[in-house]
Every structure is written in C-alpha cells, then in structure tokens.
N, CA, C and O of each residue as an XYZ file, in Angstrom:
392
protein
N      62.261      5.870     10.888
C      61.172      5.285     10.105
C      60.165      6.389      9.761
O      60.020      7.371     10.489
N      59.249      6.133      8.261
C      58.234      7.292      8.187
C      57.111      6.918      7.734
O      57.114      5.849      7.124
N      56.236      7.413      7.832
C      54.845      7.240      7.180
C      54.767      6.733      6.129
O      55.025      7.515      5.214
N      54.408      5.302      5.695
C      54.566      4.494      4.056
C      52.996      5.009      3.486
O      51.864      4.538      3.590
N      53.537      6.143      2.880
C      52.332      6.627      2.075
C      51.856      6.017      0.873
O      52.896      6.094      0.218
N      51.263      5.620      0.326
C      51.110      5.030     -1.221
C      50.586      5.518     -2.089
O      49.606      6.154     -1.702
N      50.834      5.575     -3.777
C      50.129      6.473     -4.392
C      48.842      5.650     -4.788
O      48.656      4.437     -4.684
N      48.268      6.323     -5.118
C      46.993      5.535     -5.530
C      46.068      6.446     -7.027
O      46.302      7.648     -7.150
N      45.267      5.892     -7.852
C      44.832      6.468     -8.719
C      44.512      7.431     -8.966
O      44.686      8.008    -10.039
N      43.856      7.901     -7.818
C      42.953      8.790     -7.576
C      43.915      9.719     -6.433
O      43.180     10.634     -6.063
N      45.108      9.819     -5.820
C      45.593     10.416     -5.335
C      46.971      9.523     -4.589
O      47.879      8.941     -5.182
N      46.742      9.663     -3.032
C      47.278      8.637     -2.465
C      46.475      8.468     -1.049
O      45.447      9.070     -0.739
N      47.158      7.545     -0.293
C      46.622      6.238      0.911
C      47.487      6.506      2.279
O      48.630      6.069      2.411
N      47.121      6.919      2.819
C      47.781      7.716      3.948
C      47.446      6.543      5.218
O      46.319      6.593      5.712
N      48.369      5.560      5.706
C      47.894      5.019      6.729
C      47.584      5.559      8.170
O      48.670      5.832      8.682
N      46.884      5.741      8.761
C      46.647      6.123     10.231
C      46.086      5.463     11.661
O      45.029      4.847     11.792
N      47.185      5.788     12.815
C      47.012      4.801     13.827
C      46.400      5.983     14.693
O      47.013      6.991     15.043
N      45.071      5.673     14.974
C      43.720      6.794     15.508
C      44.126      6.517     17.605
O      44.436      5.457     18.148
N      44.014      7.392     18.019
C      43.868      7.836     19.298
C      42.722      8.484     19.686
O      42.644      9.704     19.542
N      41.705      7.766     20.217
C      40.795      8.531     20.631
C      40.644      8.790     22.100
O      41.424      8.472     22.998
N      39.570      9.387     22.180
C      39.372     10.403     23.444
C      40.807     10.453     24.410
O      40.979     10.114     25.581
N      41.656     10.968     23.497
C      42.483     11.965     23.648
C      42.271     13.516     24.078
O      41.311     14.242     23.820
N      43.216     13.750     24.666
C      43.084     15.149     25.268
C      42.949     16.248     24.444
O      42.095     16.998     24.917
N      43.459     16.700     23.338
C      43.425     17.485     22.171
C      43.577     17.033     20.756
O      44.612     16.414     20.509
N      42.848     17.207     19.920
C      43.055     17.076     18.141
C      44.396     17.146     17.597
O      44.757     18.318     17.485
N      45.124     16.434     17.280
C      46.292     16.808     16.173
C      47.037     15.396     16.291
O      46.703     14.312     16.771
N      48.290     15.910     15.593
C      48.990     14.637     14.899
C      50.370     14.631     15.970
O      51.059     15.601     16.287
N      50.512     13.203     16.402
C      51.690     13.141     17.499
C      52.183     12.527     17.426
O      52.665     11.793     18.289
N      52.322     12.545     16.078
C      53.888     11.380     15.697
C      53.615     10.311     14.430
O      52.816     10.395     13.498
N      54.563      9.310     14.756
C      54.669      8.165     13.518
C      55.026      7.151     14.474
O      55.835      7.083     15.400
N      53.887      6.132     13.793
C      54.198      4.707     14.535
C      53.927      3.354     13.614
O      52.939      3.202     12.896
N      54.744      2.634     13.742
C      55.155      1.426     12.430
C      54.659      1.617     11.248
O      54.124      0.775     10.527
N      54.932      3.352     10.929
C      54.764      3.315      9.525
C      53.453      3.933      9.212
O      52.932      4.127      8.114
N      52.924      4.268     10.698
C      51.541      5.127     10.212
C      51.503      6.743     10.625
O      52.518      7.085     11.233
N      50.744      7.562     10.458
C      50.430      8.666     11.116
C      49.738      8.531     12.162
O      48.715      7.855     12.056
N      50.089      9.142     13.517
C      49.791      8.762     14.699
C      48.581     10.379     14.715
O      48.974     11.543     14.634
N      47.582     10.062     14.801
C      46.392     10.693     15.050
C      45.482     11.200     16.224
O      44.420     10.580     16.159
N      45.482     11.790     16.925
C      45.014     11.607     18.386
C      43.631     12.776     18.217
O      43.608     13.850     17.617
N      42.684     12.164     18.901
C      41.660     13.019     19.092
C      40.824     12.987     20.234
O      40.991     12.124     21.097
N      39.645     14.134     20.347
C      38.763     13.789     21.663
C      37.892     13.555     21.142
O      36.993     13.974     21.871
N      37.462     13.128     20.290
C      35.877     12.234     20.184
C      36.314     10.726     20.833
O      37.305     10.002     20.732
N      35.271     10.674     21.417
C      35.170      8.953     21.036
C      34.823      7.675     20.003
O      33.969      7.761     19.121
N      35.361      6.872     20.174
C      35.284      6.003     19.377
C      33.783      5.380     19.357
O      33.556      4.303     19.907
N      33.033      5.932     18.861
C      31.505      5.634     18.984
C      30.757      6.535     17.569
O      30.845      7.680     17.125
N      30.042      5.339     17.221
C      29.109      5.894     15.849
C      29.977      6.726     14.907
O      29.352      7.676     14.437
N      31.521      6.611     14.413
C      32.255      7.336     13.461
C      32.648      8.396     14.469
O      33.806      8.808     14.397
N      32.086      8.745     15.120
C      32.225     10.181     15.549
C      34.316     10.437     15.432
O      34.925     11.282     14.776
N      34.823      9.441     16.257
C      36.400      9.431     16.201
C      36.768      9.583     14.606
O      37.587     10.440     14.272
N      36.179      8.779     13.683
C      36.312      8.694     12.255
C      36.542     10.360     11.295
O      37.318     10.901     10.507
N      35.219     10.618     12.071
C      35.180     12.616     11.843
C      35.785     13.206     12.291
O      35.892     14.302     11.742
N      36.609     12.998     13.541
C      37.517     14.304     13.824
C      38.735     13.768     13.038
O      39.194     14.633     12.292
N      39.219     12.893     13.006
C      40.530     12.337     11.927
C      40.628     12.964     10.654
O      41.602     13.480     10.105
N      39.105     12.791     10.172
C      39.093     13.748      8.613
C      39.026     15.122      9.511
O      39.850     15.793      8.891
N      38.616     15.876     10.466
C      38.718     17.318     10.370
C      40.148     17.423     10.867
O      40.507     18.592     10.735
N      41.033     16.725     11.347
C      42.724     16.975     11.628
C      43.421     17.086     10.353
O      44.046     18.003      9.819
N      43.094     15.710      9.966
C      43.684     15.431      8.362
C      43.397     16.567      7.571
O      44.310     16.965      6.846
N      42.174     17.255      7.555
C      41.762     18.364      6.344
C      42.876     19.651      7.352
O      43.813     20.216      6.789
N      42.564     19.888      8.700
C      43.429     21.503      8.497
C      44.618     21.152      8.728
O      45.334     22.154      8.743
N      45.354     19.941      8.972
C      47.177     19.960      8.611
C      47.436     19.652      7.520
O      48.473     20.232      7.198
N      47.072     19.054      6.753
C      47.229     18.954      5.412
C      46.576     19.973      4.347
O      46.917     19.901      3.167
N      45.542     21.014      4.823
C      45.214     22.168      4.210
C      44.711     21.464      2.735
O      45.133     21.885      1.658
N      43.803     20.398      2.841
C      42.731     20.038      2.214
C      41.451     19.751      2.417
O      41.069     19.324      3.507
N      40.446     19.997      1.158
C      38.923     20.016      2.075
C      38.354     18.451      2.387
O      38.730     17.423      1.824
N      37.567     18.550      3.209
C      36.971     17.579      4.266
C      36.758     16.413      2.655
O      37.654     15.697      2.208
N      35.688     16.513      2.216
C      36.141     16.154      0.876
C      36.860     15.078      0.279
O      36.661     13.886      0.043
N      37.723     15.877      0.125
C      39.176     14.979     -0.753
C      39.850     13.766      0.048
O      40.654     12.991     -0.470
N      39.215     13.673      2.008
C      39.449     12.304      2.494
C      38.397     11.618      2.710
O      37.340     11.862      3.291
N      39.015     10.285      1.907
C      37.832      9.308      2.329
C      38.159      7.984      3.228
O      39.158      7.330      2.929
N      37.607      7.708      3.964
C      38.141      6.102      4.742
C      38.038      5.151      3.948
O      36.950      4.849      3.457
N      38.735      4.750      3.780
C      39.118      3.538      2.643
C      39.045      1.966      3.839
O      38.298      0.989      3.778
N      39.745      2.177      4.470
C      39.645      1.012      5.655
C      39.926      1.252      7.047
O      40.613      2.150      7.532
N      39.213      0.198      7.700
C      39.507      0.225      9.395
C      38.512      1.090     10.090
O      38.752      1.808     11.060
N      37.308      0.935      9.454
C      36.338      2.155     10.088
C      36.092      1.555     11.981
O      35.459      2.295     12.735
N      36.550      0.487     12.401
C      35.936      0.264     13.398
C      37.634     -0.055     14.131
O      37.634     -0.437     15.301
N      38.860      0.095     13.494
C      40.334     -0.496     14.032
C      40.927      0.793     14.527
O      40.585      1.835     13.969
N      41.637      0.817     15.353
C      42.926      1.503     15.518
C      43.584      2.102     14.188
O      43.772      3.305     14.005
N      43.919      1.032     13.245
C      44.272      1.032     12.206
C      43.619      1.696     10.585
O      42.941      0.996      9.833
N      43.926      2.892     10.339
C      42.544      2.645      9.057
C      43.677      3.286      8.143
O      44.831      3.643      8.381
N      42.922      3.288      7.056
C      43.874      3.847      6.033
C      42.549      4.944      5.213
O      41.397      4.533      5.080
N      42.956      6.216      4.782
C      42.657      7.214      4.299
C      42.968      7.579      2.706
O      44.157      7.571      2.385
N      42.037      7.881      1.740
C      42.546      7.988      0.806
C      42.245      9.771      0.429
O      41.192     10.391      0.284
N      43.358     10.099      0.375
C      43.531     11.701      0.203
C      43.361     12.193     -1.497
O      44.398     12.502     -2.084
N      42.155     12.246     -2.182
C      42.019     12.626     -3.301
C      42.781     13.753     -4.134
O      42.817     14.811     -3.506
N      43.418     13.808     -5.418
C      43.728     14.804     -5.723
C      45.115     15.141     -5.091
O      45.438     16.316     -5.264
N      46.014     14.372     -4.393
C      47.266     15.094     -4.371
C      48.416     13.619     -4.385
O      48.068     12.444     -4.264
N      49.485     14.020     -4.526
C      50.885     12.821     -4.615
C      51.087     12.317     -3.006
O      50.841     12.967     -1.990
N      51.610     10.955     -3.119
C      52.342     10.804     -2.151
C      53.611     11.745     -1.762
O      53.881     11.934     -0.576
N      54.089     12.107     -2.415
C      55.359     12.889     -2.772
C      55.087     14.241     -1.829
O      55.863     14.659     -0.970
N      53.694     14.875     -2.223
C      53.060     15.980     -1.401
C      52.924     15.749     -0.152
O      53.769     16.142      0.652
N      51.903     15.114      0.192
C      51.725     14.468      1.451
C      53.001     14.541      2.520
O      53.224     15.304      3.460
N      53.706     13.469      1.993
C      55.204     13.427      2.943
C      55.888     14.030      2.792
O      56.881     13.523      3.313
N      56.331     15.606      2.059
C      56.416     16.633      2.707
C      55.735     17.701      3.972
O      56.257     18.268      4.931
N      54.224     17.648      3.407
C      53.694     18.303      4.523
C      53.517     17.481      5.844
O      52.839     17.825      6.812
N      54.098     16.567      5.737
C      53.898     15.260      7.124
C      55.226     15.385      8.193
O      55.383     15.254      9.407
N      56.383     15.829      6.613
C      57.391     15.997      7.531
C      57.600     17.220      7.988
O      58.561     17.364      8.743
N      56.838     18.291      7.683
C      56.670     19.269      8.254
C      56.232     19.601     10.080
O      56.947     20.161     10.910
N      55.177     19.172     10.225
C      54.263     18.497     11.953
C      54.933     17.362     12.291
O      54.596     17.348     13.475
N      55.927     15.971     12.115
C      56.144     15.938     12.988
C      57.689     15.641     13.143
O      58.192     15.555     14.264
C-alpha cells in the first residue's frame, strides 16, 4: 500500500498520520494510506503542527512556505497541501525515504 496523494489546484494534498513527542524528527513509514510522521514536539499550541512542516520542508526539499495545513490541526490525522509541485513528484520523493 502507498501514500494516496491527491492533486490539487494549487499543487497537491499529502495525507499525514503525526507522531508526536517522538524520539527524533523524520518520516517512518506509511500507514492506511498516509505518511507516517514522527516528531519531538508536543502536541500543544501547533507546536507538533511546526515540526511536521519543518520534516515535510527538508525531505521533500521544499520551503516552509509551499506547506500549508489544510486539515486536522488538532487529529492524528491532517492533511497538508504542498504548493507548487505534482502528486506525481511527491510520490517519487516519498518513495525514495521510505
């Protein structure tokens, strides 16, 4: 199974299943279809929200920027909208990490 990326107008929609106060920043896998996200912030005041966009910006080697939270600011679950590039892009460099 892989990451159901979607395109979207303005780029595409990257779903992500967030891990917080996790032991280290980065991406550890795929789970029902999302990008599995793990970080050490906690889930308090966005703060978890911000390290997701600073993972998302240096594995995907786009600026902070071009992601925006589209949904799930307070779920496990959120979805990301990555400005400016294809789904097509994306899930190459996705299948690259993991």
């Amino acid at each position: 199974m892989s990451v159901q990326i979607a395109d979207h107008a303005e780029g595409c929609i990257l779903p992500v299943r967030a891990q917080p106060g996790a032991r280290r920043n980065g991406i550890v896998g795929e789970q029902a279809g999302m990008l599995k996200v793990a970080v050490t912030a906690p889930p308090d005041k966005g703060r978890a929200n911000d390290a997701i966009v600073e993972v998302l910006a240096d594995v995907l080697g786009l600026k902070r920027t071009q992601i925006v939270l589209v949904s799930g600011p307070t779920s496990r679950q959120k979805k990301f909208l990555l400005r400016g590039v294809s789904a097509a892009v994306i899930a190459g460099m996705i299948a690259k990490v993991i």
